[in-house]
C-alpha positions in Angstrom: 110.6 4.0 101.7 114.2 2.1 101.9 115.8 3.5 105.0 119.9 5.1 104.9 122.3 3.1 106.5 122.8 3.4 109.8 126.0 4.7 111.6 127.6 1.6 113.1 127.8 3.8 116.3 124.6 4.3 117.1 125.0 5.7 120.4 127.3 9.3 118.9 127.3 11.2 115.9 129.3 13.3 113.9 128.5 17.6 113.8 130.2 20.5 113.5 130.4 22.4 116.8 131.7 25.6 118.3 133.4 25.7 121.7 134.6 29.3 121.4 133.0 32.4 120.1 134.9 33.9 117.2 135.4 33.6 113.2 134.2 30.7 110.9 137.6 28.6 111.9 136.5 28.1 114.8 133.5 25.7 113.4 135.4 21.9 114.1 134.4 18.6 113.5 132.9 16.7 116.6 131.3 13.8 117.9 128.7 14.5 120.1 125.8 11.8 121.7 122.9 10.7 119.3 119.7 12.4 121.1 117.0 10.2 121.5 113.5 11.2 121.3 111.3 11.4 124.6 107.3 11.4 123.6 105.9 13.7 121.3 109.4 13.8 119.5 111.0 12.3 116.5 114.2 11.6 115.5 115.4 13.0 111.8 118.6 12.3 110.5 119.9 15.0 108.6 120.3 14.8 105.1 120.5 18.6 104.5 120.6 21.8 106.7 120.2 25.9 105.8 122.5 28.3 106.8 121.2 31.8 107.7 123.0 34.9 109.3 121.8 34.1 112.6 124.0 31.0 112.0 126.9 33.1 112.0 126.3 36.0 113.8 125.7 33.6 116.9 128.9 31.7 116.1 130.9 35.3 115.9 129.6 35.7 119.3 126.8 38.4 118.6 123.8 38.8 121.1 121.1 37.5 119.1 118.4 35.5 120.0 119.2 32.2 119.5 122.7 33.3 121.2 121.0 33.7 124.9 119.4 29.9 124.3 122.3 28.3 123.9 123.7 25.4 126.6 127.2 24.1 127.4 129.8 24.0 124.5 130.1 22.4 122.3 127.6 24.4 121.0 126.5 23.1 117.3 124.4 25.2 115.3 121.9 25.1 112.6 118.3 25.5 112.4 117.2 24.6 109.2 116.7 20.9 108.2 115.6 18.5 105.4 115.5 14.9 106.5 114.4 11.5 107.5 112.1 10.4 109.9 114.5 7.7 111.7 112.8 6.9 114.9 109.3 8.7 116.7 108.6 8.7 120.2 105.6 7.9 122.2 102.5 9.3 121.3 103.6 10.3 117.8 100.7 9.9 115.2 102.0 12.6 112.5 104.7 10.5 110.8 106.3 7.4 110.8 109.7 5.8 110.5 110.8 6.5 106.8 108.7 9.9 106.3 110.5 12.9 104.6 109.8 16.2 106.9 111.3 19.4 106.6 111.6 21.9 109.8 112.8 24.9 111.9 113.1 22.9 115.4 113.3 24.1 118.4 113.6 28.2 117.1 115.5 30.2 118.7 116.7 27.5 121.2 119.0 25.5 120.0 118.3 22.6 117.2 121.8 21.4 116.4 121.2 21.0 112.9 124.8 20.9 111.9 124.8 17.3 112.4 123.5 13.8 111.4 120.1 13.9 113.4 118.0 15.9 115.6 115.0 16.0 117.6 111.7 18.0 118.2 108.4 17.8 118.8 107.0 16.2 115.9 104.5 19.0 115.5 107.5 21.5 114.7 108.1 19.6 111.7 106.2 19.4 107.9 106.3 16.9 105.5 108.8 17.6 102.9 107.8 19.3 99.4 107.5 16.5 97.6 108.8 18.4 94.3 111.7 19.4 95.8 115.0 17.8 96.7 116.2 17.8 100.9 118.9 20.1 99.6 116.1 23.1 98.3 113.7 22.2 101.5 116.6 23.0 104.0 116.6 26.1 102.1 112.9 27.1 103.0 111.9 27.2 106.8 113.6 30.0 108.7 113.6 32.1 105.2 110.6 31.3 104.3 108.4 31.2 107.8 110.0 35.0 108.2 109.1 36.2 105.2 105.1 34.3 105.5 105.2 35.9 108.6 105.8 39.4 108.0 103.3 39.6 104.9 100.7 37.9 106.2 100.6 38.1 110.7 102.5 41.6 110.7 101.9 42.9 107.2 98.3 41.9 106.4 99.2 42.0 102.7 95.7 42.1 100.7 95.4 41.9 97.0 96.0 44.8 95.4 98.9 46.5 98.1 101.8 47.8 96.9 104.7 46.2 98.9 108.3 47.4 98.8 111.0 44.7 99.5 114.7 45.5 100.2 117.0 42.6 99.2 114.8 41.3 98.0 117.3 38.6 96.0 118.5 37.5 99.6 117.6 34.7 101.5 114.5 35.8 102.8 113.8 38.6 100.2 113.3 36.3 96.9 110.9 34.0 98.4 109.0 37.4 100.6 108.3 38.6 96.7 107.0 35.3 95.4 105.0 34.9 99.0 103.6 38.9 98.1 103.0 38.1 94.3 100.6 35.1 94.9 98.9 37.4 97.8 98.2 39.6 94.6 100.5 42.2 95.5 102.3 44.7 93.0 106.0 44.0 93.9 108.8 46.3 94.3 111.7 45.1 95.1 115.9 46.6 96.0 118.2 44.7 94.4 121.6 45.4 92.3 121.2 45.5 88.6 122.4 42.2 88.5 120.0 40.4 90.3 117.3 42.3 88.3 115.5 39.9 85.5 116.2 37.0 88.7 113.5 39.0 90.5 111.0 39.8 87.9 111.7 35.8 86.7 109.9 35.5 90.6 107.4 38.0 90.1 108.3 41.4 91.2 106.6 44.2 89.4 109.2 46.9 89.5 112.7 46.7 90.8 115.3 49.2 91.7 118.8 49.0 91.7 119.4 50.8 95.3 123.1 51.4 94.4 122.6 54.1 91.2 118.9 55.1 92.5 117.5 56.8 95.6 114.3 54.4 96.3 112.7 57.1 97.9 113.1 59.0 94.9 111.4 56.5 92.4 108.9 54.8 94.7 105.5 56.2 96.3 102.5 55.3 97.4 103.4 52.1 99.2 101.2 50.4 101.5 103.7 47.7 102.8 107.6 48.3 103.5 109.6 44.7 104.5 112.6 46.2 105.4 115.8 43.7 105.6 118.8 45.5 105.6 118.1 48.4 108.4 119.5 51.8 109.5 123.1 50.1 109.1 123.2 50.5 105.8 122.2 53.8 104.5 119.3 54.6 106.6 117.4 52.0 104.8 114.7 51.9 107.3 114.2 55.3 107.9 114.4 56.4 104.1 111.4 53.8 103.7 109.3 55.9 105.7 109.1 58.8 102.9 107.8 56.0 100.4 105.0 54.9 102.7 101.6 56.5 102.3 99.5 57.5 105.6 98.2 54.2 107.1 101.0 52.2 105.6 103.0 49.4 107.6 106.7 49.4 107.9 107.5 45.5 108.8 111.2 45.3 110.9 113.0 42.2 110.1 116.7 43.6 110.3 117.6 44.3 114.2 119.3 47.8 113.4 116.9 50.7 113.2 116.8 54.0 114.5 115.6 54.5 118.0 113.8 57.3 116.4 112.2 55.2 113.7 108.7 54.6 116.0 108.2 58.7 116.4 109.1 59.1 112.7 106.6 56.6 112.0 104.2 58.4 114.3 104.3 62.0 112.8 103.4 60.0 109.4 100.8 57.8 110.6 102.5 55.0 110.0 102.6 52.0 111.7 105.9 50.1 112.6 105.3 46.2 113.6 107.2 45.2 116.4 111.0 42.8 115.1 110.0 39.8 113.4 110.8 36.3 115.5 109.5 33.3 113.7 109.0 30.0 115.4 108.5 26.7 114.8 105.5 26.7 113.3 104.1 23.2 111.7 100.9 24.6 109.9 103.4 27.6 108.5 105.6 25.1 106.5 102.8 23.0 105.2 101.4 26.0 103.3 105.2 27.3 102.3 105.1 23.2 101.1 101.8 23.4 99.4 103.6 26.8 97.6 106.1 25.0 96.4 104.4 22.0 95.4 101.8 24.4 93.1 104.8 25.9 91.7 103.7 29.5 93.3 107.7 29.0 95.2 110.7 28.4 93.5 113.9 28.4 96.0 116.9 29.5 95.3 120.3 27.7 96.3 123.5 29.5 95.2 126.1 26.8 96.9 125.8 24.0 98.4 128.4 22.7 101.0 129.6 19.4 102.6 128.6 19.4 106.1 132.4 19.5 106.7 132.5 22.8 105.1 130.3 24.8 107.3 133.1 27.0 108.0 133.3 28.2 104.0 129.7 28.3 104.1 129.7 31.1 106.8 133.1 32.6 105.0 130.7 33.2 102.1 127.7 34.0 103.7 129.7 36.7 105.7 130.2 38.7 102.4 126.5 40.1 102.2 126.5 39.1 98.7 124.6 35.6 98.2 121.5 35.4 95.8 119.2 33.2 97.8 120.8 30.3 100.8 123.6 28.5 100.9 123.2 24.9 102.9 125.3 22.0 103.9 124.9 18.8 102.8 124.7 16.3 105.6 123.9 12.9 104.6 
């Protein structure tokens, strides 16, 4: 495979890097030391990288995860990437110079994917979809490895289950219905009415447009609730326990619930899964790739950004109101 061009300055690169906590303005252009990959590692240089809320919710200065990992300013984000295999270190057998891999390095610790390379393990990394372009790849592996995760470690989603998805035409949501369609789930997904025929196009049985409709009011018998919006908005989570039947599963992906929700739960014989965390998990993204490659996941990018630009990108993202990812174009 013919290799990009090299940087005549091999020894820095260019990112985009915070050295204060606040709003997207203060995402800046820097130039920052190429890392270089000890053994087990490779070296990708970036030609694509997602943006997800953590992104920005870390950036505004919010105590997530990834936000209690990071080191000495400047900090650069990013955990998605699409790439290039430019260099492997010792010991590497997985890939080789030239190889197109797709990953979430390094999760929640910081990756630094806002700029031209990074470097993991070489295990934390997947070779790239081969039907699909760096810019949809980058838009899979924190999205995508959250919503395999919930339906399939937390959820146990069998054939057959009904499963409840709230927005589900966000990042996460649109690829959790395709992910519970081929389990052989019947779909239900929250969505505006807008957003509607783009979910059953992906699969979802029934949808329900949570701003005219009560879902509670509409929806029974579930056996699986992915919740990812939370109490914040509307008591989402703890409305969802009225749809769930006895024995049902409420899976937590957004942080805010009710300190209440586990004894709700209880009194209904419902069981609530601890918060999903994803990792960096290799064998994960080779079966989201093997999805995609079958046809069985379609991704959806509504904008994509130069790398430059990450500041818009998190302006946008910020609004709540994005039908699948947004991602920055690197290289």
């Amino acid at each position: 495979m013919q290799q990009p061009p090299h940087d005549q300055d091999t020894a820095t690169m260019r990112a985009i890097g915070i050295t204060a906590f606040g709003g997207p303005e203060v995402l800046q252009p820097v130039t920052v030391p190429r890392p270089q990959p000890l053994p087990g590692d490779i070296l990708v240089r970036v030609h694509a990288a997602g943006v997800n809320p953590v992104d920005w919710k870390t950036r505004a200065g919010a105590p997530t995860p990834a936000a209690a990992a990071l080191g000495p300013a400047p900090h650069i984000l990013g955990w998605d990437v699409s790439g290039v295999v430019e260099q492997v270190g010792p010991g590497v057998h997985l890939f080789a110079p030239g190889d197109e891999v797709y990953g979430l390095p390094w999760f929640p610790r910081p990756a630094g994917a806002y700029a031209e390379y990074v470097i993991a393990p070489a295990r934390q990394f997947a070779p790239k979809p081969s039907s699909l372009d760096h810019v949809h790849a980058a838009a899979i592996p924190l999205a995508g490895l959250t919503a395999l995760h919930a339906l399939t470690d937390a959820g146990n989603v069998q054939a057959g289950d009904r499963v409840l998805i709230h927005a589900a035409a966000g990042g996460v949501g649109h690829l959790a219905v395709q992910i519970a369609k081929h389990l052989g789930a019947h779909v239900i997904g929250t969505a505006r009415a807008h957003r509607h025929d783009l979910l059953r196009r992906l699969g979802a049985d029934e949808v329900i447009d949570y701003s005219t409709q009560r879902f509670e009011q509409v929806v029974t018998d579930v056996d699986v609730v992915v919740d990812l919006v939370g109490d914040a908005v509307d008591q989402t989570s703890t409305r969802s326990l009225a749809v769930l039947r006895p024995g049902g599963t409420f899976i937590q992906v957004a942080p805010r619930v009710s300190p209440e929700l586990p004894r709700l739960a209880a009194d209904r014989e419902i069981r609530v899964t601890p918060a999903i965390l994803v990792d960096a998990d290799g064998p994960g993204l080779r079966r989201l790739g093997a999805l995609a490659d079958s046809g069985n996941l379609s991704v959806l990018v509504e904008k994509v950004f130069p790398l430059e630009d990450a500041a818009e990108a998190h302006r946008l993202g910020e609004t709540d109101h994005v039908a699948g990812k947004l991602v920055l174009q690197v290289a």
